[in-house]
C-alpha positions as CSV (number, residue, x, y, z in Angstrom):
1,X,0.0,0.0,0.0
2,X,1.4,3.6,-1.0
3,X,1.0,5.3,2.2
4,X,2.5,8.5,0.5
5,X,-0.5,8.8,-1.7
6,X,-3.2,7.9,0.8
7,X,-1.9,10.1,3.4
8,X,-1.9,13.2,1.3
9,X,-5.3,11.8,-0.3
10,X,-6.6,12.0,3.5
11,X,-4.6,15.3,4.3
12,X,-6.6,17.4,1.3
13,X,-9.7,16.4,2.5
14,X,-9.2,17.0,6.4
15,X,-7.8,20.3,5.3
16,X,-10.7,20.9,3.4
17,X,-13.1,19.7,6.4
18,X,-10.9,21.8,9.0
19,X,-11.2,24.4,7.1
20,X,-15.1,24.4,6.5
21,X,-15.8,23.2,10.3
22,X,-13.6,26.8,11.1
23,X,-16.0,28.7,8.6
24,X,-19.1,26.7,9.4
25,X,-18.4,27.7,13.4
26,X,-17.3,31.1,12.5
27,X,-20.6,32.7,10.2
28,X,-23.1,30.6,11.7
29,X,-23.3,32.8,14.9
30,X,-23.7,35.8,12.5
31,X,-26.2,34.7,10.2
32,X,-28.2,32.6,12.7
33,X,-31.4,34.6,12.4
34,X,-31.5,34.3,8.6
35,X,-30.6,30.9,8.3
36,X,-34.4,30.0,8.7
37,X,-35.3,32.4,5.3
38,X,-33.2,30.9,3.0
39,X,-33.8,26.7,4.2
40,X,-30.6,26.9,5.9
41,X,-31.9,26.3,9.5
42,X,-30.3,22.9,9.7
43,X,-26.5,24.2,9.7
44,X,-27.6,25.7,12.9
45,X,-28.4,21.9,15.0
46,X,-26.2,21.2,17.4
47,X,-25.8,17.7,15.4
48,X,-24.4,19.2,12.1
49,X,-22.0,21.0,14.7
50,X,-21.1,17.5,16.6
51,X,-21.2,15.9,13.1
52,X,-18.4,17.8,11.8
53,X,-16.4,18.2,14.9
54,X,-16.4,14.1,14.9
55,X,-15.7,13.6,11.1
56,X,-12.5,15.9,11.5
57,X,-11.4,14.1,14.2
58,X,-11.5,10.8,12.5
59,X,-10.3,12.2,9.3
60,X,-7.5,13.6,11.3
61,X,-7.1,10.8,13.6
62,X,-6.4,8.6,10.4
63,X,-4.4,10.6,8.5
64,X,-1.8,12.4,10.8
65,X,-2.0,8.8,12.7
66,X,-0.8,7.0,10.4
67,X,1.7,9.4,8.5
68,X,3.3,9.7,11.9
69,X,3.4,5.6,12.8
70,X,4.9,4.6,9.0
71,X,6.2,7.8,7.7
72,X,7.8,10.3,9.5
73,X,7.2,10.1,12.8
74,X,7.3,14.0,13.5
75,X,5.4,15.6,16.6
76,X,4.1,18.8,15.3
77,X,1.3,17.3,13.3
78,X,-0.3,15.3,16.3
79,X,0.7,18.1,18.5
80,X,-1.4,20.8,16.5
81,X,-3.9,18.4,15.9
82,X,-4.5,17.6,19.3
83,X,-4.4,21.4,21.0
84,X,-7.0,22.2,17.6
85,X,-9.6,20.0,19.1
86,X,-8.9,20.6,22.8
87,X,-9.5,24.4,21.7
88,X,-12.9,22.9,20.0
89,X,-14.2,21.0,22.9
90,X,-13.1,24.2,25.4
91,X,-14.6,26.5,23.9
92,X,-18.0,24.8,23.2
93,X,-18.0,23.5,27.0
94,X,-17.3,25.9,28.4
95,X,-17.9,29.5,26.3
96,X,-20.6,30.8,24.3
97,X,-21.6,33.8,22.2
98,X,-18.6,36.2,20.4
99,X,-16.0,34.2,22.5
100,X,-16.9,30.9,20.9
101,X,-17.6,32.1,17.7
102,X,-13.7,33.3,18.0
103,X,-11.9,30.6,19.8
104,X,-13.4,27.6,18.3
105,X,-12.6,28.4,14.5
106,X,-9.3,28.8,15.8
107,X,-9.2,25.2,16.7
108,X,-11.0,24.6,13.2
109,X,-7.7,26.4,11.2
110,X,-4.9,24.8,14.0
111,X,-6.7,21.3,12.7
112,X,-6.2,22.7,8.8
113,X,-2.6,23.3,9.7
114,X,-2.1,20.3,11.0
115,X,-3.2,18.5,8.3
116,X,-0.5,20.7,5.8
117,X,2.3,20.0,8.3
118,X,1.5,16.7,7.7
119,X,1.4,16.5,4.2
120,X,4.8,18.2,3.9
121,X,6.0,16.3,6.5
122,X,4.9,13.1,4.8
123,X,6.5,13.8,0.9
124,X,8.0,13.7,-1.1
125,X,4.5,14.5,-3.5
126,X,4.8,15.8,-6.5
127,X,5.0,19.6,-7.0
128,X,6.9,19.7,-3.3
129,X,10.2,19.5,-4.0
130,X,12.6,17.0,-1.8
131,X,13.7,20.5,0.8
132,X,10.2,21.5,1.4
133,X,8.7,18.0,3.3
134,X,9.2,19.3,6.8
């Protein structure tokens, strides 16, 4: 199995998830009231919220997981990932209102750059050249 390829398969899409979790938990405190007039209420549940949080995690338990176990076996991707989703769970336990619509996409982009770290730390791919892994 090319774990080159299926890690940096895995790393695009938990950057893309990370990266739309961050957006999704950043706007929908500002649009909240409108969500209802344009069928957009359901972004809103408490479930899509949980949904996403969870899919990130196993994307990124997966990915960075297993590029650190057979590939490069660097800290600062699991590290990142990690403090990302303890700033995620803090700041839905325990804040609420501006401060979680500022802390917990924070999380949401330290999870995206995780999943980057990783994918450089993981090359060579093509387009990275052999410096740029780590």
């Amino acid at each position: 199995m090319n774990y080159h390829k299926t890690t940096a398969r895995i790393d695009r899409i938990g950057i893309t998830a990370s990266t739309l979790c961050a957006i999704h938990c950043a706007v929908v405190p500002l649009v909240f009231t409108g969500l209802p007039l344009i069928g957009l209420s359901f972004l809103a549940l408490p479930l899509v919220e949980w949904g996403m949080i969870i899919f990130a995690l196993m994307i990124g338990l997966y990915s960075i997981g297993l590029s650190y176990l057979r590939i490069h076996r660097r800290p600062l991707p699991v590290i990142l990932l990690v403090t990302g989703f303890a700033i995620i769970m803090l700041g839905h336990v325990f804040l609420s209102g501006r401060m979680e619509g500022i802390i917990v996409p924070a999380g949401g982009v330290l999870i995206a750059v995780a999943h980057f770290i990783n994918y450089r730390c993981a090359g060579p791919h093509p387009g990275i050249s052999k410096g740029a892994a780590c």
